[in-house]
DRENDO-1510 file (C-alpha; in Angstrom, 1 decimal, always signed):
<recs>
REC; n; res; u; v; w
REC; 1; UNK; +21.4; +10.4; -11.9 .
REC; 2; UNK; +21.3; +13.2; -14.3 .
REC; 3; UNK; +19.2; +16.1; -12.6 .
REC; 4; UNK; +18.4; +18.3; -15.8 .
REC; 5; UNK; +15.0; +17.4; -16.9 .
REC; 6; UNK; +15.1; +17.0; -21.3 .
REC; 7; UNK; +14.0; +20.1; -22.9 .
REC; 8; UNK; +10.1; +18.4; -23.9 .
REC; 9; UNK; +10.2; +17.9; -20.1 .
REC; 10; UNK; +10.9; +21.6; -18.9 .
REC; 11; UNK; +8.6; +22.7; -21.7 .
REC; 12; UNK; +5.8; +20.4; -20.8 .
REC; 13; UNK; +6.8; +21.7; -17.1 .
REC; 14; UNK; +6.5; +25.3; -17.8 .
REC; 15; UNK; +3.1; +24.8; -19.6 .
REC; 16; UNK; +1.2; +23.0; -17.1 .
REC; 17; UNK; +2.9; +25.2; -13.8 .
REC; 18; UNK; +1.2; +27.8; -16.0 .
REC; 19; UNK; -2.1; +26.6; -16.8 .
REC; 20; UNK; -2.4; +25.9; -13.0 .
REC; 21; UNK; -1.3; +28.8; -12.1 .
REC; 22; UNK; -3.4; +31.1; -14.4 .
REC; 23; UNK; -6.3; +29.0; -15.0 .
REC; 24; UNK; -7.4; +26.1; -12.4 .
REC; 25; UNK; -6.3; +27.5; -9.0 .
REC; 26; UNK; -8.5; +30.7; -10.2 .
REC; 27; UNK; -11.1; +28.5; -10.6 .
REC; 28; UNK; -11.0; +26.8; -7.2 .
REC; 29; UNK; -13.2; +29.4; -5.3 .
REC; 30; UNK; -15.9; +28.9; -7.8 .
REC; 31; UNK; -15.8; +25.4; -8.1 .
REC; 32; UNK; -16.2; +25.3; -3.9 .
REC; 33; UNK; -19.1; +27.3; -3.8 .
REC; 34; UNK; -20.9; +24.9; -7.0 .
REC; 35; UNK; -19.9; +21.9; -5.4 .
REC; 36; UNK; -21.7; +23.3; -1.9 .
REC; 37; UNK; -24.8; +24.1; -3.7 .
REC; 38; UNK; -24.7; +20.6; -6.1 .
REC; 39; UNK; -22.3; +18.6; -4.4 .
REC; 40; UNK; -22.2; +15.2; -6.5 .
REC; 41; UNK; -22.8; +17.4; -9.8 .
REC; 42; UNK; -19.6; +18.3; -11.8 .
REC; 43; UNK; -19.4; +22.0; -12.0 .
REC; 44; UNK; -19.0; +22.7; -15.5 .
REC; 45; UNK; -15.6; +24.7; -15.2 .
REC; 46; UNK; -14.2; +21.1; -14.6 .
REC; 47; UNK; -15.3; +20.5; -18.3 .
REC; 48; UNK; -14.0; +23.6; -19.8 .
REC; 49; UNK; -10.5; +23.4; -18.3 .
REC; 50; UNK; -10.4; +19.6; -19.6 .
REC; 51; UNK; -11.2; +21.0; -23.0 .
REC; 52; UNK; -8.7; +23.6; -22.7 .
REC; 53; UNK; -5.9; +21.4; -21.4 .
REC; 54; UNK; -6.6; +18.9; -24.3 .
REC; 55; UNK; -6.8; +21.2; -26.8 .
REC; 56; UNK; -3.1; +22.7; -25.5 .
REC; 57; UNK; -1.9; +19.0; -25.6 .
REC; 58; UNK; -1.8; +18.1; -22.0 .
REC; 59; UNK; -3.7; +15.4; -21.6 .
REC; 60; UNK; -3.0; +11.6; -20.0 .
REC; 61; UNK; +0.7; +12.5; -20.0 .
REC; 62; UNK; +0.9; +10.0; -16.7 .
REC; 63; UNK; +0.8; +7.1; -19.4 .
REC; 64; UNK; +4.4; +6.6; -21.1 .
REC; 65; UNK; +2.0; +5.1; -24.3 .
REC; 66; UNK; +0.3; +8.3; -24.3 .
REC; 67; UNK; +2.7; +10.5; -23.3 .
REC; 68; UNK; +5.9; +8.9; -24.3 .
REC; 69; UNK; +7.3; +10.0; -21.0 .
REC; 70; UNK; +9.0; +8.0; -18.2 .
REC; 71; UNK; +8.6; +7.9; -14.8 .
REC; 72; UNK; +11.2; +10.2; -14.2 .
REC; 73; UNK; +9.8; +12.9; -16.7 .
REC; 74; UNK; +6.4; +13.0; -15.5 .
REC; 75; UNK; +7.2; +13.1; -11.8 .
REC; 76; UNK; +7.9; +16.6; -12.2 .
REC; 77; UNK; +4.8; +17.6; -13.9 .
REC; 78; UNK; +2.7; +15.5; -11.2 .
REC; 79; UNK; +4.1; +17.6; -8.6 .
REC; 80; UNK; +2.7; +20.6; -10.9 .
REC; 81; UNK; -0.2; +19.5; -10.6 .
REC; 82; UNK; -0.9; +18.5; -7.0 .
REC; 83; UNK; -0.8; +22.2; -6.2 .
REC; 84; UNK; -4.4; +22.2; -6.7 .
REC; 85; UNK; -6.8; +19.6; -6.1 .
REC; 86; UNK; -8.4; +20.4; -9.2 .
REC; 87; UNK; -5.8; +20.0; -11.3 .
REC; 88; UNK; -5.7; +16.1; -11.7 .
REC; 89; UNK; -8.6; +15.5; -13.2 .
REC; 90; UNK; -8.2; +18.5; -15.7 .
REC; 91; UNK; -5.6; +16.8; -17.1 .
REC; 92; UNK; -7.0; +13.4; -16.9 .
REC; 93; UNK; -4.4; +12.3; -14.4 .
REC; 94; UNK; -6.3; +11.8; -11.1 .
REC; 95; UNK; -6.5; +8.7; -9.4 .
REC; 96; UNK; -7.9; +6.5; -8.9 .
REC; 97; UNK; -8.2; +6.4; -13.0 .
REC; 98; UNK; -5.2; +6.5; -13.9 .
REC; 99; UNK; -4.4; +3.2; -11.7 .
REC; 100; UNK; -7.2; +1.7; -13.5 .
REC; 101; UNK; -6.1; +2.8; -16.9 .
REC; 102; UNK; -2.2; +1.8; -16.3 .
REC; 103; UNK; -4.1; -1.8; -15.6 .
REC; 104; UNK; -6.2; -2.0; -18.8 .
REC; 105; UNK; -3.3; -0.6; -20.8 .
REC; 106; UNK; -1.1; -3.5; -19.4 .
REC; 107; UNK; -3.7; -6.4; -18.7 .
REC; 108; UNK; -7.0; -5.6; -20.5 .
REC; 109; UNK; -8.3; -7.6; -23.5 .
REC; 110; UNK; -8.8; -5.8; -26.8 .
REC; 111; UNK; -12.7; -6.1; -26.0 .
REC; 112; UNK; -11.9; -4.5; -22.3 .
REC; 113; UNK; -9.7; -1.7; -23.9 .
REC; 114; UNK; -12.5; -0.6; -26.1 .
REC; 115; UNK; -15.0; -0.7; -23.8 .
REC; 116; UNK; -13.6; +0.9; -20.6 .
REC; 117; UNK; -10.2; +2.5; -21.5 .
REC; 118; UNK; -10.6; +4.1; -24.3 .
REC; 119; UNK; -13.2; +6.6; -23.1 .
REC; 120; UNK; -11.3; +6.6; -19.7 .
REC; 121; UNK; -8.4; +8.1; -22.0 .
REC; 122; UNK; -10.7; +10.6; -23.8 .
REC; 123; UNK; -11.9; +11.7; -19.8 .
REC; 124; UNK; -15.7; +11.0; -20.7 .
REC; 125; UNK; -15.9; +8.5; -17.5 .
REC; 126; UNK; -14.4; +7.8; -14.4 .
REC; 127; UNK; -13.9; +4.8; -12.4 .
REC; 128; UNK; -13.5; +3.6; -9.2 .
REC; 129; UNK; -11.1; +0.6; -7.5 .
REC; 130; UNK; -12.9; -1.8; -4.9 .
REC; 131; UNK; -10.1; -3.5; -2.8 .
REC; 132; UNK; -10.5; -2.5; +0.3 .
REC; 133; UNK; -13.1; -3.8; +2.7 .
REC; 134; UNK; -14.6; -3.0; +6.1 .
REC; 135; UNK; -14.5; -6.8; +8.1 .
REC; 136; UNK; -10.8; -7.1; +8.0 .
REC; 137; UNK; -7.4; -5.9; +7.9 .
REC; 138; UNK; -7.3; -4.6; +4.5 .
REC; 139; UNK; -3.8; -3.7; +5.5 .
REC; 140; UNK; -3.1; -7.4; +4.8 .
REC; 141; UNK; -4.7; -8.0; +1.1 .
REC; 142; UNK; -4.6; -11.5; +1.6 .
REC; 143; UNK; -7.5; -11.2; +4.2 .
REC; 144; UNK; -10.4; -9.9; +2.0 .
REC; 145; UNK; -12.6; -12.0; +2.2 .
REC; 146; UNK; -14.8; -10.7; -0.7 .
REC; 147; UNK; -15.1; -13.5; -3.4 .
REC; 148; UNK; -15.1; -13.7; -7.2 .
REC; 149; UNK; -15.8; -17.1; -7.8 .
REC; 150; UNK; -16.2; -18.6; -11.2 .
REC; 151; UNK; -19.6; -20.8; -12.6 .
REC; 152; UNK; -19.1; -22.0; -15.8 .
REC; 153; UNK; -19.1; -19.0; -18.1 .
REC; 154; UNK; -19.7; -16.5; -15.6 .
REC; 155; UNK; -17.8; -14.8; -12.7 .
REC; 156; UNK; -20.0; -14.4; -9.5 .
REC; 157; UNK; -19.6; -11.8; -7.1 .
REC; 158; UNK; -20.2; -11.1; -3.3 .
REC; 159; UNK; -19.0; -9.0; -0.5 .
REC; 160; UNK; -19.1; -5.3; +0.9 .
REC; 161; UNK; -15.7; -2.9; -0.2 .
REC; 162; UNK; -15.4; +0.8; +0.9 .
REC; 163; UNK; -13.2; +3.5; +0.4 .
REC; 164; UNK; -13.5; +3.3; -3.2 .
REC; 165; UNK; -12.7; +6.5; -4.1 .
REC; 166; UNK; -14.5; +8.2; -6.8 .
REC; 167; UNK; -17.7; +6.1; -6.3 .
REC; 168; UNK; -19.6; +9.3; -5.8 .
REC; 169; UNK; -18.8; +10.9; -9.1 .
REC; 170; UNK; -21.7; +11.2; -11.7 .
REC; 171; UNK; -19.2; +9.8; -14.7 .
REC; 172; UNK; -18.2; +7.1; -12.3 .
REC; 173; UNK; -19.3; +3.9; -14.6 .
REC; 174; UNK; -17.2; +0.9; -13.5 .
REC; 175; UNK; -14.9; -0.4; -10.9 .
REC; 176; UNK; -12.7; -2.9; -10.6 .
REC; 177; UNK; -13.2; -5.5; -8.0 .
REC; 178; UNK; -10.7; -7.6; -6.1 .
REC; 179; UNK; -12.2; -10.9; -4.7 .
REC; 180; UNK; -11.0; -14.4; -3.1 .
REC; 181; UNK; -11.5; -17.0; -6.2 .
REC; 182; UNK; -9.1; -19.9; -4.7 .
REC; 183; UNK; -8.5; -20.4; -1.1 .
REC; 184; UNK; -6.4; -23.1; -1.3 .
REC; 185; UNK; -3.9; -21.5; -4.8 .
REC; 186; UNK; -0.6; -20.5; -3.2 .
REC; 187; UNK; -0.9; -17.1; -1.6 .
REC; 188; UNK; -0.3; -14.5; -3.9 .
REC; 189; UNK; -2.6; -16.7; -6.5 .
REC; 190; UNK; -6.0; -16.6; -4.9 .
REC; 191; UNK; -7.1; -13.5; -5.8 .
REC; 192; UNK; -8.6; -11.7; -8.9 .
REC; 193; UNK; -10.2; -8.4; -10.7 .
REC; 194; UNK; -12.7; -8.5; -12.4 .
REC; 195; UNK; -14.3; -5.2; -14.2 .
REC; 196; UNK; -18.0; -4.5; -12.8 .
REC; 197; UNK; -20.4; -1.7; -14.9 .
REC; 198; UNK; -21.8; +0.3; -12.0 .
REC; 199; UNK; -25.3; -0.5; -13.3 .
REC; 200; UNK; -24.9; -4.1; -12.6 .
REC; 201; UNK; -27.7; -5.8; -10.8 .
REC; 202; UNK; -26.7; -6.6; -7.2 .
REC; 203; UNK; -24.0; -3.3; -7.5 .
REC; 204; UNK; -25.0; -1.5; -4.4 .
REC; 205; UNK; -23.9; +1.8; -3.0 .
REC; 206; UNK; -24.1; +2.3; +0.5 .
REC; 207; UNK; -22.9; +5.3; +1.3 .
REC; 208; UNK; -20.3; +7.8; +1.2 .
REC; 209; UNK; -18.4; +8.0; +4.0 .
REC; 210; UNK; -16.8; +10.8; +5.3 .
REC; 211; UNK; -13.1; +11.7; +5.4 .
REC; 212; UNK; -12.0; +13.7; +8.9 .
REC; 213; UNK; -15.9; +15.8; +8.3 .
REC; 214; UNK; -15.1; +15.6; +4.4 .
REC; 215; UNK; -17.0; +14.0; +1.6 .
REC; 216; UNK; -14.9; +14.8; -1.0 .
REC; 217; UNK; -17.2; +15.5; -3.7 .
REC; 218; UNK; -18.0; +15.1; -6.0 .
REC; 219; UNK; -15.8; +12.0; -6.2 .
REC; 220; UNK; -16.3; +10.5; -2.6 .
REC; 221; UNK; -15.2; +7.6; -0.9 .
REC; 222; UNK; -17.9; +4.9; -1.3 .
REC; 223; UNK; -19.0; +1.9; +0.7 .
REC; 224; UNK; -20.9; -0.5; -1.8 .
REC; 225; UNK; -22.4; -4.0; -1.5 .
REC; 226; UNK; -21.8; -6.5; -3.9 .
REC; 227; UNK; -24.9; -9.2; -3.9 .
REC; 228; UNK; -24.6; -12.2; -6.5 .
REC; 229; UNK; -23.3; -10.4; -8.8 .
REC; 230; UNK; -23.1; -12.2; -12.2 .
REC; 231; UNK; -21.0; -11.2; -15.3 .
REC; 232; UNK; -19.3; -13.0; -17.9 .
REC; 233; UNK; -16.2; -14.4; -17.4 .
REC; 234; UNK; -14.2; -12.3; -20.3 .
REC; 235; UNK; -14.9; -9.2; -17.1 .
REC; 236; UNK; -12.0; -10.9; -15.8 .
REC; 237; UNK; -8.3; -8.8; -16.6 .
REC; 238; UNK; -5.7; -10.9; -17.1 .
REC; 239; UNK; -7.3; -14.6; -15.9 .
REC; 240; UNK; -8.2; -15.4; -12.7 .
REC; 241; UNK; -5.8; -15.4; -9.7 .
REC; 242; UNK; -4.0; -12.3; -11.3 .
REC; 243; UNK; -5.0; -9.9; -9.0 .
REC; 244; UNK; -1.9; -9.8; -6.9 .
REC; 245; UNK; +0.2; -9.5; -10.2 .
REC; 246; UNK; -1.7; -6.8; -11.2 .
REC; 247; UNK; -2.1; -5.0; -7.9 .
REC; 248; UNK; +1.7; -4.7; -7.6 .
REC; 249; UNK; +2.1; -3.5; -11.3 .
REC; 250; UNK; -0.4; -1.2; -10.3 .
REC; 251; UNK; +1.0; +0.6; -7.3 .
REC; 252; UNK; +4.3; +1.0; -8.5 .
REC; 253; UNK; +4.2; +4.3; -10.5 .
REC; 254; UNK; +1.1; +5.4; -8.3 .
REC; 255; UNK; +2.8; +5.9; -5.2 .
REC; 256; UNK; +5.5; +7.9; -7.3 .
REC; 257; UNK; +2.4; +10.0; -8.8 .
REC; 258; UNK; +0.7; +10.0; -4.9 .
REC; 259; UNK; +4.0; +11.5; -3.6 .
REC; 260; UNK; +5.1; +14.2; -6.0 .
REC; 261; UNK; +1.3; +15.2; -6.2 .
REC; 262; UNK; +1.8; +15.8; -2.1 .
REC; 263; UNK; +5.0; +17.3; -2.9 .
REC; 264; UNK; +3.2; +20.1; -4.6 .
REC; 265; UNK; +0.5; +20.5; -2.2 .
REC; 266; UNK; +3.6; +21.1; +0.2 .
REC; 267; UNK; +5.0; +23.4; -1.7 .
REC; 268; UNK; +1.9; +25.4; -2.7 .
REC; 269; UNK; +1.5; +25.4; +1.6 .
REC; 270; UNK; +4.7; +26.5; +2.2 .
REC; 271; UNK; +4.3; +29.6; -0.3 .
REC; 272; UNK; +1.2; +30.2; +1.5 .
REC; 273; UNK; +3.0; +30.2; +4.7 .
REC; 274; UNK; +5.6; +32.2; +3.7 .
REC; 275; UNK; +3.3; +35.4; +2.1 .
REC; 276; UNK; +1.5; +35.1; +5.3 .
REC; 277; UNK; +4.4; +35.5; +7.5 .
REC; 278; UNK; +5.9; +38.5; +5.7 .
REC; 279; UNK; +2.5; +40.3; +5.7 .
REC; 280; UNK; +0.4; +39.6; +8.8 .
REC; 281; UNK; +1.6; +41.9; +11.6 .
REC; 282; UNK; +1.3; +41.1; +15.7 .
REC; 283; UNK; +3.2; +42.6; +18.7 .
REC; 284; UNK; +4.4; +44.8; +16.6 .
REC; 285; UNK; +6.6; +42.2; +14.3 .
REC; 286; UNK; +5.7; +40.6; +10.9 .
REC; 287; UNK; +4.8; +37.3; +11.6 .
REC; 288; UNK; +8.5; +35.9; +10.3 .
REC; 289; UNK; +10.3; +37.8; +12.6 .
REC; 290; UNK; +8.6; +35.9; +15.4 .
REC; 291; UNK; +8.4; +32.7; +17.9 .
REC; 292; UNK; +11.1; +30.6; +15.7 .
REC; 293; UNK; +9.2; +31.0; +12.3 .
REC; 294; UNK; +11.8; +31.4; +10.1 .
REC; 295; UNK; +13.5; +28.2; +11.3 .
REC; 296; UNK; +10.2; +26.9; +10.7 .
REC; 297; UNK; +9.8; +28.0; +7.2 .
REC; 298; UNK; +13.3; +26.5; +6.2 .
REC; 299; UNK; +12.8; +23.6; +8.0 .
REC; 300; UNK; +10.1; +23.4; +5.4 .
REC; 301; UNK; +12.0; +24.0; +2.8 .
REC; 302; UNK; +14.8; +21.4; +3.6 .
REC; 303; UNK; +12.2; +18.6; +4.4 .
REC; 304; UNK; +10.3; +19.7; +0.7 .
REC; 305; UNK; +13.2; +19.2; -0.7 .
REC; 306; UNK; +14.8; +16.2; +0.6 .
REC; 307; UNK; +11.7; +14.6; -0.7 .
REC; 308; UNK; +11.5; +15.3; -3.6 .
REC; 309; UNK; +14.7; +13.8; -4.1 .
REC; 310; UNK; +14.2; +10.3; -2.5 .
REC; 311; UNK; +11.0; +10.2; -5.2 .
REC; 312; UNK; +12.6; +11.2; -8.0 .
REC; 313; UNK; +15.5; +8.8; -7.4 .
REC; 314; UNK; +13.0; +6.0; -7.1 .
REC; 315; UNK; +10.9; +7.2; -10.4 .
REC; 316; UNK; +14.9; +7.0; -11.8 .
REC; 317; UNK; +15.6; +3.6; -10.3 .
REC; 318; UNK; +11.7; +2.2; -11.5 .
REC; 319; UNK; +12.7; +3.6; -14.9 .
REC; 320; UNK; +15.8; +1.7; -15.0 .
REC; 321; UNK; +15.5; -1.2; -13.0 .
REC; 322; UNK; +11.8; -2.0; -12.7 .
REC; 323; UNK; +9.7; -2.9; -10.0 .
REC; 324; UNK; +11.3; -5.5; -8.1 .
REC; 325; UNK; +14.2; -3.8; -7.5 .
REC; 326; UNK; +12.5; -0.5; -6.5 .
REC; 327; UNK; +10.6; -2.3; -3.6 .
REC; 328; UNK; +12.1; -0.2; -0.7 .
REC; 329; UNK; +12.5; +2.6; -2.8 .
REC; 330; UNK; +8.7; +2.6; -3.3 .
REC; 331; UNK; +7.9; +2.7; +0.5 .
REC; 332; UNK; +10.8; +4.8; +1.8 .
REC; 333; UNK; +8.8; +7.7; +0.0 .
REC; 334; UNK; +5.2; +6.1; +1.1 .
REC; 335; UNK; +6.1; +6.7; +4.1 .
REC; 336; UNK; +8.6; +10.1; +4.3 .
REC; 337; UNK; +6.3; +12.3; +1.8 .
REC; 338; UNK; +2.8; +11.8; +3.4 .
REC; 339; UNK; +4.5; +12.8; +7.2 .
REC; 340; UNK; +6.7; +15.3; +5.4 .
REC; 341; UNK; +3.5; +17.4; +3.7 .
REC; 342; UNK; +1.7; +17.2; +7.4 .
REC; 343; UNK; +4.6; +19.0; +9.0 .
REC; 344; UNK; +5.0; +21.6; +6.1 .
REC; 345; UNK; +0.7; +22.1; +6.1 .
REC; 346; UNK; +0.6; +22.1; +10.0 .
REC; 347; UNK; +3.1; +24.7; +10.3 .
REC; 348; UNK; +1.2; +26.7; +7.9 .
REC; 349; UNK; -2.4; +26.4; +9.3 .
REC; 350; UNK; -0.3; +27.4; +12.8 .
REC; 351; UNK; +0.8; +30.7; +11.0 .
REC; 352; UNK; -2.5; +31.4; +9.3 .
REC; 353; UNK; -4.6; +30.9; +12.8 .
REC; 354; UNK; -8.1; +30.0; +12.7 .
REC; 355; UNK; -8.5; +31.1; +9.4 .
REC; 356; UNK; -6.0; +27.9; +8.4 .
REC; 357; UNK; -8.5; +25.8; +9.7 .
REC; 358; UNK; -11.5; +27.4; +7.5 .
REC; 359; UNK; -12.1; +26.9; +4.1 .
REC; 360; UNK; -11.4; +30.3; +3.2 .
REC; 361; UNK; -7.7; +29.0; +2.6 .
REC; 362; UNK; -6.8; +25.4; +0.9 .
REC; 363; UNK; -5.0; +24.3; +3.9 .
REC; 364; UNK; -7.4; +22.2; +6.0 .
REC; 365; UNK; -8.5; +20.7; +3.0 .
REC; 366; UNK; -4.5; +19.4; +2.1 .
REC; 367; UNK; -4.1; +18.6; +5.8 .
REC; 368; UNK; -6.9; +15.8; +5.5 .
REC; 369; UNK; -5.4; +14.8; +2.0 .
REC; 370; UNK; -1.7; +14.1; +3.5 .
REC; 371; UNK; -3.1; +12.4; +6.8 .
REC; 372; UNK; -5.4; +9.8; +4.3 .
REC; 373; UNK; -2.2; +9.4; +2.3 .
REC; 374; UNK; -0.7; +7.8; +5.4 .
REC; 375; UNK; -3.3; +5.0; +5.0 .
REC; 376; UNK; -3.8; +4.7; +1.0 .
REC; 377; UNK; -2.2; +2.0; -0.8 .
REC; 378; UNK; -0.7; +0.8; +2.7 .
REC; 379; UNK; -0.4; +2.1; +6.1 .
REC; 380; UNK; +3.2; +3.5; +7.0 .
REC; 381; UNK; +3.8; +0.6; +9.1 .
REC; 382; UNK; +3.2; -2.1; +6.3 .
REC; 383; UNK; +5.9; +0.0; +4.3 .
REC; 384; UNK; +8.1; +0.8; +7.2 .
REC; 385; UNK; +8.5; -3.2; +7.9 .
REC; 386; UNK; +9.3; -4.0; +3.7 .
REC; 387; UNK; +12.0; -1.3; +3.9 .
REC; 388; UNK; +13.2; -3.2; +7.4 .
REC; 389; UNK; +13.1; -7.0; +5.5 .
REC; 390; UNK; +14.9; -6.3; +2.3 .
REC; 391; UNK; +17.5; -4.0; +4.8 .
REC; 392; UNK; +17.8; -6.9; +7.0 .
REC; 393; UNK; +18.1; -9.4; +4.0 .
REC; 394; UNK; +21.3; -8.0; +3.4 .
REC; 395; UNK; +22.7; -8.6; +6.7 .
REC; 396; UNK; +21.5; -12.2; +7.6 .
REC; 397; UNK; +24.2; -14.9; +7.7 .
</recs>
């Protein structure tokens, strides 16, 4: 691997460090206090830095057709971002639409590009990704037990999904929905998506269910009921009994974007930390000088840095050898960057106090992030036995 990122990289780098830096982590405080008195409004700040990062050219840069960046070279400006939770969507590079773009862009019809991901690209909507569900095991995808079964020139739909994230949000106008179509296809082959307009009849929201106290909003994490739900058949991506195909195409550059998002939030924690340490004061002592907190801090820095490394030696790998050969890659850093990131935010919450735990700092807020992140897109221990098979594979007579 060559380390030095290309010169459009480091400048694209430099601007958007910048523009977080001096425009959207200024603008967290205010954007707390109008989601607390609106919460599932968008306060407009979220509108004016979007037009501002457009207008400066950084927009949808997670999408190599877009972007004409790799894997590699936009790992770096992901981790830019994820120092603020905020920044994402200013860019139009939050998930879960950018999942559900990277899936039109590769699967969609012409009719389903024009419809839903060209103004997903222009950041006038926002979607939402049903997959999960609350009867079974979504940890195992071949238990959901949600259906999407064809009738003649229409796709039918019925079942209850939650944890859709971003079901809350006011520009949230379709989801995609993974449901059982064929029992008895071979595994990986009974399953597929199928694009649902949030208006549809039957389309239910629930609720919004709360993440360790947290809503989230305005984007939330929604339960919603899906009750004979008819569309045509063309809402289908890619033909039915896809949706494994697609799934797996999905997640690949996602986790790489999860984990060098986390990475940032890491690092932002561990500056935190750090200008807490040198300038809070007790027995006498700065903080630092204290109780083992320097080994502490570079601890923190070692661990921050070691991951970064494993991910951007998978983005290289994905880059270069696709997705089936970046399978252990891909969880390796599913599972070190989410348990990294809670070490490196629990140590600073622990140096900041009570006041850690508040909302006066960013740090509760990134402690719940990381923890969810240790359940997204696959619990550790789902990743933890891939990396075992394929390790094992190599050693079986």
């Amino acid at each position: 691997m060559d380390f030095a990122h290309p010169a459009r990289v480091l400048d694209l780098l430099d601007r958007v460090a910048t523009f977080v830096r001096d425009e959207v982590e200024p603008a967290e405080v205010d954007h707390r206090r109008a989601v607390e008195a609106d919460p599932w409004a968008v306060p407009p700040v979220v509108e004016e830095l979007k037009a501002k990062a457009r207008a400066q050219g950084l927009w949808n840069l997670f999408l190599p057709s877009e972007s004409g960046l790799s894997t590699v070279e936009y790992a770096p400006l992901a981790e830019a971002m994820g120092r603020s939770p905020l920044a994402p969507e200013v860019f139009n590079c939050n998930a879960p639409d950018t999942g559900n773009m990277e899936v039109l862009h590769l699967y969609g019809s012409q009719a389903q590009q024009d419809r839903w991901l060209k103004p997903l690209l222009d950041g006038l909507i926002r979607s939402a990704f049903c997959m999960t569900e609350p009867d079974v095991a979504s940890s195992d995808a071949t238990n959901m037990a949600a259906t999407a079964i064809p009738d003649d020139d229409e796709i039918v739909l019925n079942g209850t999904k939650w944890f859709s994230t971003g079901l809350g949000h006011p520009n949230c106008s379709v989801v995609i929905f993974m449901g059982l179509t064929d029992p008895t296809a071979p595994r990986h082959a009974q399953h597929s998506m199928v694009l649902v307009p949030l208006d549809t009849p039957g389309v239910t929201i629930d609720r919004m269910l709360p993440v360790f106290g947290r809503h989230d909003e305005p984007y939330g994490h929604g339960q919603v009921t899906f009750t004979d739900v008819r569309l045509p058949l063309d809402s289908v991506i890619a033909g039915l009994g896809r949706g494994f195909e697609i799934a797996q195409g999905r997640l690949g550059p996602g986790r790489v974007h999860h984990c060098m998002r986390l990475i940032g939030l890491a690092e932002r924690a561990l500056e935190l930390a750090c200008v807490r340490a040198t300038r809070r004061v007790a027995f006498g002592k700065p903080l630092a000088d204290l109780g083992g907190n320097r080994e502490r801090v570079a601890t923190a820095r070692i661990a921050i840095d070691q991951a970064r490394l494993l991910v951007l030696h998978t983005a290289w790998k994905l880059d270069a050898h696709g997705l089936a050969a970046t399978r252990s890659e891909i969880s390796q850093i599913k599972v070190a960057v989410p348990a990294m990131a809670l070490s490196v935010i629990d140590m600073a919450i622990q140096l900041h106090g009570a006041a850690g735990m508040t909302d006066d700092f960013p740090l509760a807020a990134a402690y719940a992030a990381a923890r969810s992140l240790r359940l997204a897109d696959g619990p550790d221990e789902v990743h933890q036995d891939v990396v075992a098979r394929l390790e094992l594979k190599k050693h079986r007579p």
